[in-house]
C-alpha positions in Angstrom: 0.0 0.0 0.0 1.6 3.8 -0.3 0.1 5.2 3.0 3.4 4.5 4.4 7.0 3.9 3.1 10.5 3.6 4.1 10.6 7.5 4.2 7.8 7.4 6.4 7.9 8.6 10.4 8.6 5.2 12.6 5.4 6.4 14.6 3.2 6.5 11.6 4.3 3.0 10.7 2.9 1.7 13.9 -0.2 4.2 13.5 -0.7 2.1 10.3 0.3 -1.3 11.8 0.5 -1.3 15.4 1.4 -4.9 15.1 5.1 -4.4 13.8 6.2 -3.1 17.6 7.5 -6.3 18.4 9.3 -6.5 15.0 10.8 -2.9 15.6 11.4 -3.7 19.1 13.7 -6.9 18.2 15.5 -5.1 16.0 16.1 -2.4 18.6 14.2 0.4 16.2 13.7 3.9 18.8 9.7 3.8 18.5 9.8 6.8 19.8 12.8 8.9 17.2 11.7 12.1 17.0 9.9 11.8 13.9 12.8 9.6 12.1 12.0 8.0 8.8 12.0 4.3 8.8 14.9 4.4 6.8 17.3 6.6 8.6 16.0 4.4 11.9 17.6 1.6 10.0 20.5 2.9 8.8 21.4 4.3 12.5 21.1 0.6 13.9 23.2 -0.3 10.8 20.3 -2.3 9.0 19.1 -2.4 5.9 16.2 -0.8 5.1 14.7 -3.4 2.4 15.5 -6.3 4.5 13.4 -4.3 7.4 10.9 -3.7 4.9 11.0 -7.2 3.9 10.5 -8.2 7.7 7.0 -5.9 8.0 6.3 -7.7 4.9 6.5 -10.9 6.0 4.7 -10.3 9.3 1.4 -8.4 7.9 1.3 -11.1 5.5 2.0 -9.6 2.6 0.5 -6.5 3.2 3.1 -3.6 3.1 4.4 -4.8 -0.4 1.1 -6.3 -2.1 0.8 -5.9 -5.4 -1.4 -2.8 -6.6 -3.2 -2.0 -9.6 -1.2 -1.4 -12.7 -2.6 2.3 -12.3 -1.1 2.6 -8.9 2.1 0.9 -9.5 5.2 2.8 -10.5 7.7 1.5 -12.9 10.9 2.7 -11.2 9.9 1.6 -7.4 8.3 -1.8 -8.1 10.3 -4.7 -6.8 12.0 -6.6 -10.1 9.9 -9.2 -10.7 7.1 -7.6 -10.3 8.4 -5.0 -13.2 9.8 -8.4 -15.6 6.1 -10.1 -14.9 4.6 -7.0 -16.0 6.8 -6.7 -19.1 5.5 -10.4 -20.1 8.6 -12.4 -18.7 7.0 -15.9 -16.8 9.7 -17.7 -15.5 11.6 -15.8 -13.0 13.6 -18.6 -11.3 17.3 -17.5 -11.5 18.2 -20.9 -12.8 16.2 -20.8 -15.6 13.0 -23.0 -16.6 15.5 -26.1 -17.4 17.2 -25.7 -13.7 13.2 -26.3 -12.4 12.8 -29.4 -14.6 16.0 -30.9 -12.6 14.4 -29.9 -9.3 11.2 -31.6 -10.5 13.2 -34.7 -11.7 14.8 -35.2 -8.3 12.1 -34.5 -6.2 10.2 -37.4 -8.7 6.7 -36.0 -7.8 4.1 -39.0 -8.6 0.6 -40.4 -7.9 1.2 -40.7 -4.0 2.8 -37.7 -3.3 1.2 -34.5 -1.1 2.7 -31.9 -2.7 3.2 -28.7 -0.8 4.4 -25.5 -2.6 6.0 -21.8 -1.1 5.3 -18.9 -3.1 4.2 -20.0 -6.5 4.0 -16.6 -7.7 3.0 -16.7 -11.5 2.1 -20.5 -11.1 4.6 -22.0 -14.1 6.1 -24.4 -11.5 2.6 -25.4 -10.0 1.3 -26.8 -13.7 4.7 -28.6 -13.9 3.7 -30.1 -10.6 -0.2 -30.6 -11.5 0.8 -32.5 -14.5 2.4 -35.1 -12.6 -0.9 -35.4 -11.0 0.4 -36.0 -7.4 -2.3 -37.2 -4.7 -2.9 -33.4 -3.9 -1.4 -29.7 -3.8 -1.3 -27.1 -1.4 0.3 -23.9 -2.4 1.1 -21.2 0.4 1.0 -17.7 -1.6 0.4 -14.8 0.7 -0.1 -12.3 -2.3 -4.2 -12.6 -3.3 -3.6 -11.2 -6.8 -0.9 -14.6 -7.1 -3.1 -16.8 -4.9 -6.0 -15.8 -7.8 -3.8 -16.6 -10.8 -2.7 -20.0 -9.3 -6.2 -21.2 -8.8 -6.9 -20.9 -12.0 -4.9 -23.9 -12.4 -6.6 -25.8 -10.1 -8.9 -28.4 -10.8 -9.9 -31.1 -8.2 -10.7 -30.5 -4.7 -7.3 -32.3 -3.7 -5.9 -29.0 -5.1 -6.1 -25.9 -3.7 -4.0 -22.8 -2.7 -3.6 -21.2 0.8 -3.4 -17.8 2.1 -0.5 -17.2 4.4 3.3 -17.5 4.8 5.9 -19.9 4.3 7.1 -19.5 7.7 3.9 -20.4 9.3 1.6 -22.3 7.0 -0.9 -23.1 9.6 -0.9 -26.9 7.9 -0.6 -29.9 10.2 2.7 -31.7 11.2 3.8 -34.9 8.8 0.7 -33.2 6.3 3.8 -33.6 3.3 5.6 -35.7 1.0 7.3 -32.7 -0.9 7.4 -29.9 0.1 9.0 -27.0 -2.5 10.0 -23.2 -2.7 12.0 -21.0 -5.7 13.6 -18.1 -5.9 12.4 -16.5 -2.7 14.2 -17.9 0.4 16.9 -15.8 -1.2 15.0 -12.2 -0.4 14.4 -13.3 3.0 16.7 -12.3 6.4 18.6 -15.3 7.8 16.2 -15.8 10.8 13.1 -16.1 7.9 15.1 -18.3 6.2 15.7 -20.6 9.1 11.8 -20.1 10.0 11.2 -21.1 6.8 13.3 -24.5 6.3 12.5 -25.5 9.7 8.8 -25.5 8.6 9.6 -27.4 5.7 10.2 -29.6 7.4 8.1 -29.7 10.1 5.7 -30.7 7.2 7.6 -33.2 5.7 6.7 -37.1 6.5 10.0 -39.6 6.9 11.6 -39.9 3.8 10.1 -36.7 2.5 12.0 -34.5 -0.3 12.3 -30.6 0.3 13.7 -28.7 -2.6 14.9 -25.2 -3.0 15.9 -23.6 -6.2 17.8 -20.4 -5.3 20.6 -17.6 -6.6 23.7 -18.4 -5.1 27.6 -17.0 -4.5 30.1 -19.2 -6.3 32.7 -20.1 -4.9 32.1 -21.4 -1.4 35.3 -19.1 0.0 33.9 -16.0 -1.6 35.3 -12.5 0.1 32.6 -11.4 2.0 33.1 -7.9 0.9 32.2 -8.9 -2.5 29.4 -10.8 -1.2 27.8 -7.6 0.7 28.6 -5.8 -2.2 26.4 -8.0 -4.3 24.0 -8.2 -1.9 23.8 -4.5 -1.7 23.7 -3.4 -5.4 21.0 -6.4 -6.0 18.5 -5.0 -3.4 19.5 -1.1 -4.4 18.5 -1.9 -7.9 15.7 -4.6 -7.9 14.3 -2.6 -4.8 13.8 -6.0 -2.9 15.9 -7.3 -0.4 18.7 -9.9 -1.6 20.5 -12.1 0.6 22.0 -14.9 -1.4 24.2 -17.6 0.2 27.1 -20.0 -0.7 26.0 -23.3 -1.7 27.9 -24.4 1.4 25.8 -22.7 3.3 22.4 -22.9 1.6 23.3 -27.0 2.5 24.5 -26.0 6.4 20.3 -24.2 6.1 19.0 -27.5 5.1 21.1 -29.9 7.5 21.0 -27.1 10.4 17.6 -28.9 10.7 18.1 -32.3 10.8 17.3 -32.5 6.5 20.0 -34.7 4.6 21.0 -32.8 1.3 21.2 -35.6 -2.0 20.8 -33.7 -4.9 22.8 -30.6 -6.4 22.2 -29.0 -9.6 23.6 -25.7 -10.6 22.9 -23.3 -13.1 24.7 -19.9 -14.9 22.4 -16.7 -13.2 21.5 -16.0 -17.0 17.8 -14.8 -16.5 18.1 -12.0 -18.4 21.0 -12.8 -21.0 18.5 -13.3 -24.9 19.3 -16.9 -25.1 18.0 -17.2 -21.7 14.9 -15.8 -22.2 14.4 -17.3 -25.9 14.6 -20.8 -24.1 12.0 -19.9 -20.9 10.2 -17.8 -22.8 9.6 -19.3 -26.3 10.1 -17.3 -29.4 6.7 -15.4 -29.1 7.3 -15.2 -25.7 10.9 -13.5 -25.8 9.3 -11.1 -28.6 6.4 -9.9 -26.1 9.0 -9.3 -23.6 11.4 -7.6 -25.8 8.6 -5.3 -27.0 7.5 -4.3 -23.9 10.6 -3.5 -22.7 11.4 -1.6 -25.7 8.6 0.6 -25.9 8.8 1.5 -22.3 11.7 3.7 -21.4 11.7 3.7 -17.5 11.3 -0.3 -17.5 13.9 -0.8 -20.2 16.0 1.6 -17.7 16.0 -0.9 -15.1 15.9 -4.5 -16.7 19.4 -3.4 -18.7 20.3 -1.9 -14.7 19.6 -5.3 -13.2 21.1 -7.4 -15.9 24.3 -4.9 -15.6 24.5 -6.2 -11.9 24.2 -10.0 -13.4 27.1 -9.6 -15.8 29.4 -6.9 -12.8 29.2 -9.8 -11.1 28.9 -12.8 -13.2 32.0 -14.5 -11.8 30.2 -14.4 -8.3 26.6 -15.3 -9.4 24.6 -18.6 -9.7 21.9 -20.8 -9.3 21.3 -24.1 -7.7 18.9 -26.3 -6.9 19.0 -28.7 -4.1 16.8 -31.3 -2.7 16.9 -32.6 1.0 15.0 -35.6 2.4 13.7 -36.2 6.2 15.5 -39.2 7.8 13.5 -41.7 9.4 12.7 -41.5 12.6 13.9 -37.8 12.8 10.9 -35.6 15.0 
C-alpha cells in the first residue's frame, strides 16, 4: 500500500500497523525517534532498510508490499519481478526454466505424493507439478492477486492454494511428502530463512523431499566484501531485499535442521542474458517481452540496470537447486 514507506515517520508505521512493535522492538528500532524515517532508523542501527521492509512484509502477510493495480504501481519503485512479470517475462527462477525441470526430476513428484508449494507466484512451476498429478497440492501464496492466478490452475478439490506465509503455514505436522519453494528464500533475512526450512520440514513425512531452487555465491570461500557488495547493489537496484548464500551454506540451512541434502544441480544466473529468455520464454514469448521493454523507457531503464549487476558480477553469481530428504525416525 503507499500510505506509508521507508521515508515514512517510525510512529506512523505503527499508526498504520501497530502490530510491527515487536518486529521494531527486536530489532532495537527507537519507537519513539523524533519523527525519524524508517529508513534513517535503519541505517542508525546499521540495518538495511529493504531487509526491514522485507521483515513488515513478511509479518502483515504480505500487506506492506502487495501488489497494486497497474494504475497505482510505479515502474521505477516496483520490486523486479514484479516490473519483468509485467513486461510479459514468466519464468523468474534465476536458474532458468531447465534448472526447475532438474528440481522436478529429483524431487520425482508422482501419484502418492502431497505436494506442498511456497510462493508459487506466476504458477509456471505449480502446472509442472499438477501435470504429474500427485495425490494433492497445497500452495502457500500470501499475495491474493498470485493466490488468484494460481487457482486458475486448479482443478480437483485435492488442489487448492492457501493464504498465508511460508514461515507459518498453519498446515498440520507430517501433512507432506514434498514440500517445495524458488527463488524467494533468497530475499528473505537469515532468521526467515531458518523459520522457513524448519517448517519445511516440520511438514515433511519420513523420507520426505524438500527442494529449494535459489541464486547463489560461487565459490564457497567468496570475500565477503564482495558478497555484501552484491547483496547491496542487487536489493538497491531490484528494490527487494537480496541475501544470497554460498551453496555451502544454503546446504548448512538444510542440514541445520536435521534435513540430509542428496541432490545438487547448478545453473549460470542468466535470467536475463537473450538466449535465456528465448529458451523460458519461447520465441513469441521472448518477442512480447522484448517489445514491452522496448517501448517503455523507464522499464527498459531498469531491466538493462539489473542485468548490468548479473554480468558486474557474473564470476560471483549462480543458481542451484538442491533437494533434502527427512530421515526416518527424525521428529
Amino acid at each position: 500500500m503507499d500510505s506509508v514507506d521507508l521515508d515514512s515517520s517510525v510512529p506512523d508505521w505503527l499508526i498504520e500497523y501497530p502490530g510491527l512493535l515487536p518486529v521494531f522492538r527486536e530489532l532495537r528500532i527507537d519507537c519513539c525517534c523524533g519523527g525519524k524515517s524508517l529508513r534513517t532508523a535503519c541505517r542508525e542501527k546499521g540495518l538495511s532498510p529493504h531487509e526491514v521492509l522485507a521483515r513488515c512484509d513478511q509479518w502483515t502477510n504480505g500487506a506492506v508490499r502487495q501488489v497494486p493495480s497497474q494504475q497505482q504501481l510505479v515502474t521505477d519503485k516496483m520490486p523486479g519481478h514484479w516490473l519483468l512479470a509485467r513486461m510479459g517475462k514468466r519464468v523468474l527462477r534465476p536458474g532458468g526454466l531447465e534448472l526447475t525441470q532438474k528440481l522436478l526430476t529429483e524431487l520425482a513428484i508422482g501419484a502418492n505424493d502431497d505436494v506442498v508449494e511456497f510462493a508459487p507466484g506466476l504458477g509456471v512451476t505449480a502446472r509442472l507439478t499438477l501435470a504429474r498429478n500427485p495425490h494433492s497440492y497445497t500452495a502457500i501464496e500470501r499475495d491474493r492477486d498470485a493466490a488468484a492466478t494460481v487457482e486458475q490452475y486448479l482443478a480437483s478439490p485435492s488442489q487448492r492454494c492457501v493464504l498465508g506465509t511460508a514461515e507459518a503455514t498453519g498446515l498440520p505436522d507430517d501433512s507432506a511428502t514434498v514440500v517445495y519453494g524458488e527463488a524467494m528464500l533468497s530475499m528473505q533475512m537469515a532468521s526467515v530463512k531458518s523459520r522457513i526450512v524448519a517448517e519445511a520440514a516440520r511438514l515433511l513425512r519420513a523420507s520426505g523431499r524438500y527442494g529449494i531452487h535459489e541464486l547463489c555465491l560461487v565459490p564457497d570461500d567468496i570475500d565477503p566484501g564482495i558478497g555484501e557488495a552484491i547483496a547491496r547493489e542487487l536489493s538497491s537496484d531490484i528494490h527487494v531485499a537480496v541475501r544470497p548464500l554460498t551453496v555451502g551454506e544454503w546446504r548448512e540451512l538444510l542440514t541445520g535442521t536435521g534435513l540430509t541434502v542428496v541432490q545438487e544441480h547448478r545453473a549460470a544466473m542468466h535470467l536475463l542474458e537473450p538466449a535465456r529468455v528465448l529458451q523460458d520464454e519461447g520465441f513469441l514469448g521472448a518477442i512480447r517481452f522484448a517489445w514491452n521493454v522496448v517501448r517503455n523507457s523507464e522499464a527498459r531503464r531498469r531491466v538493462f540496470a539489473m542485468r548490468r549487476i548479473f554480468r558486474k558480477y557474473r564470476r560471483y553469481l549462480a543458481a542451484v537447486a538442491l533437494v533434502a530428504k527427512k530421515p526416518i525416525g527424525s521428529q
